[in-house]
Backbone as a printed PyTorch tensor [residue, N CA C, xyz], in Angstrom:
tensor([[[-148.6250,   68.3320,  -21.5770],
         [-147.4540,   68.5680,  -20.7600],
         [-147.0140,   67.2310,  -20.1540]],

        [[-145.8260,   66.9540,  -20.4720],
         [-144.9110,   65.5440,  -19.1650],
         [-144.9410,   65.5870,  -18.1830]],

        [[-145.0710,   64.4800,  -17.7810],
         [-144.5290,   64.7260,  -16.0790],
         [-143.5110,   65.3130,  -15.4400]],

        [[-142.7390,   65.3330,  -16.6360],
         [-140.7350,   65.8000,  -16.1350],
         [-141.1670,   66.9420,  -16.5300]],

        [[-141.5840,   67.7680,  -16.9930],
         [-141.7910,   69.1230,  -17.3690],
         [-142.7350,   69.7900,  -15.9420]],

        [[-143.5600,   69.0310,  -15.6780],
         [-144.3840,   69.3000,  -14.9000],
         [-143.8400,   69.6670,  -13.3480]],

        [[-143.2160,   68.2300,  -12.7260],
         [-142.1730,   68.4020,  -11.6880],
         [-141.0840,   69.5980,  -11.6860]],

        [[-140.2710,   69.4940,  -13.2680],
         [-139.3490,   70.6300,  -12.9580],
         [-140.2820,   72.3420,  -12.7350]],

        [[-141.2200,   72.5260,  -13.4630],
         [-142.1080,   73.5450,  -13.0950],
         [-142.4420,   74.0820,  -11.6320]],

        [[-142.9930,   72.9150,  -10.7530],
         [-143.1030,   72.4660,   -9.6920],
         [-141.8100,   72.6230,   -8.3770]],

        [[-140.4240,   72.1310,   -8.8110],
         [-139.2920,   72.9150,   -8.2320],
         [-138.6780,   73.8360,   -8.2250]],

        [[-138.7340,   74.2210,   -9.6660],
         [-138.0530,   75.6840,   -9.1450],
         [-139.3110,   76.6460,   -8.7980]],

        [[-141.0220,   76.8200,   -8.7740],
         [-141.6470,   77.7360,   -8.2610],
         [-141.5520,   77.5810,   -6.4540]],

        [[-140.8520,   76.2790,   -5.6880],
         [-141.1890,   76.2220,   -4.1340],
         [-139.7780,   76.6530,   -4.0380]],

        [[-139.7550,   76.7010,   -3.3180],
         [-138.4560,   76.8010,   -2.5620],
         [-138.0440,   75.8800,   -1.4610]],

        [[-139.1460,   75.6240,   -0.7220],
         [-139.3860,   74.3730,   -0.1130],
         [-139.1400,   73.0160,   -0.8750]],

        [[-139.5780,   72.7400,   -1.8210],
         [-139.5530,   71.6340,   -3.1830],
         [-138.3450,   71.8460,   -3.5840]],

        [[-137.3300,   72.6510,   -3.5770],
         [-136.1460,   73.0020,   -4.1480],
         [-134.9400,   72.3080,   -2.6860]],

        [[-135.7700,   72.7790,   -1.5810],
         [-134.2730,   72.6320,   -0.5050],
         [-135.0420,   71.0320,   -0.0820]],

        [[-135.9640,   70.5820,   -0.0410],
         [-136.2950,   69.2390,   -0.3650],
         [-135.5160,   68.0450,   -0.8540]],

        [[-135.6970,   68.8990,   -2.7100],
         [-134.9560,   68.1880,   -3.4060],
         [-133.3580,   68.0760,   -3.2950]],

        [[-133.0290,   69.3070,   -2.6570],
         [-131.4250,   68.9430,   -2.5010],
         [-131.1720,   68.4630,   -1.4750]],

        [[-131.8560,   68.3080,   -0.8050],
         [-131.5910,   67.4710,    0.5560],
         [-131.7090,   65.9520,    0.3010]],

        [[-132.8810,   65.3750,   -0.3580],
         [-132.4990,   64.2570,   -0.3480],
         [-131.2330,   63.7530,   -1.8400]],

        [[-130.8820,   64.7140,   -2.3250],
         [-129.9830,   64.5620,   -3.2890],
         [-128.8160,   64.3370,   -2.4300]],

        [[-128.6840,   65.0830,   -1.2620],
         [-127.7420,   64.3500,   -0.5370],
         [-127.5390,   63.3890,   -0.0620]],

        [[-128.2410,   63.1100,    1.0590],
         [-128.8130,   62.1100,    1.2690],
         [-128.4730,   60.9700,    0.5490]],

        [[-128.6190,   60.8230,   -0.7700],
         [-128.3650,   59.6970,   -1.4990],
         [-126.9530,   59.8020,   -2.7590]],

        [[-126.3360,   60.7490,   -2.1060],
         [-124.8930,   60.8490,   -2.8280],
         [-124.9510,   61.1390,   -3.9750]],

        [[-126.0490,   62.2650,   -4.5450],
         [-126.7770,   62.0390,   -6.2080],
         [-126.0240,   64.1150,   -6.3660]],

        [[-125.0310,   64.0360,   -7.5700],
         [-125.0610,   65.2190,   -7.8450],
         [-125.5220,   66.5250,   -8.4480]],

        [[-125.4230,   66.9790,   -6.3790],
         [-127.3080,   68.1500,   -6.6450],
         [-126.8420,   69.1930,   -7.4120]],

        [[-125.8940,   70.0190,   -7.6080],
         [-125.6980,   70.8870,   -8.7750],
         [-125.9870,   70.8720,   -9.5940]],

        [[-126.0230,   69.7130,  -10.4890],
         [-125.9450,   69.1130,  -11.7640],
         [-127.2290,   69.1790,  -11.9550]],

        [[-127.8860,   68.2300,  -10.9510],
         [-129.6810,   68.2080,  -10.9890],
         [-130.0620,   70.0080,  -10.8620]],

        [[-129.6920,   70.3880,   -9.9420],
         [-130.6240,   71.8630,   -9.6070],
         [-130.2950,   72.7960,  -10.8500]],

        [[-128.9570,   72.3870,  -11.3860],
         [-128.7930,   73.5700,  -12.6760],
         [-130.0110,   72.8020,  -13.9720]],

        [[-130.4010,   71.4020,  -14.2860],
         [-130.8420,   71.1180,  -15.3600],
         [-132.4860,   71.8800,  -14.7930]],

        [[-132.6010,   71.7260,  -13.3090],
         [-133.8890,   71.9960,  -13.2370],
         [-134.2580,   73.7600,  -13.3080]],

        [[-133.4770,   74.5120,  -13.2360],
         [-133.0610,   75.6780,  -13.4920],
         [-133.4220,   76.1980,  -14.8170]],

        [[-132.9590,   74.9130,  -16.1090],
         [-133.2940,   75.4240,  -17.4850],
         [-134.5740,   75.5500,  -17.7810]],

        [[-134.6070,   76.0590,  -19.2370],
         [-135.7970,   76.1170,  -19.8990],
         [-137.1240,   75.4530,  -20.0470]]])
């Protein structure tokens, strides 16, 4: 298993790890939709 497989596994099971990640997606002007839908997939 990857690491990128591993992490996305890792965000969408928290929810905490999820409002985390979109927080500092703000934070740094990075578009969180985009990220939270790829982390969403398969």
């Amino acid at each position: 298993m990857t690491r990128l497989s591993y992490f996305r596994r890792q965000i969408r099971k928290s929810p905490q790890a999820r409002a985390f990640f979109q927080k500092s997606c703000e934070e740094e002007d990075l578009p969180t939709f985009d990220l939270l839908q790829w982390l969403s997939g398969p």
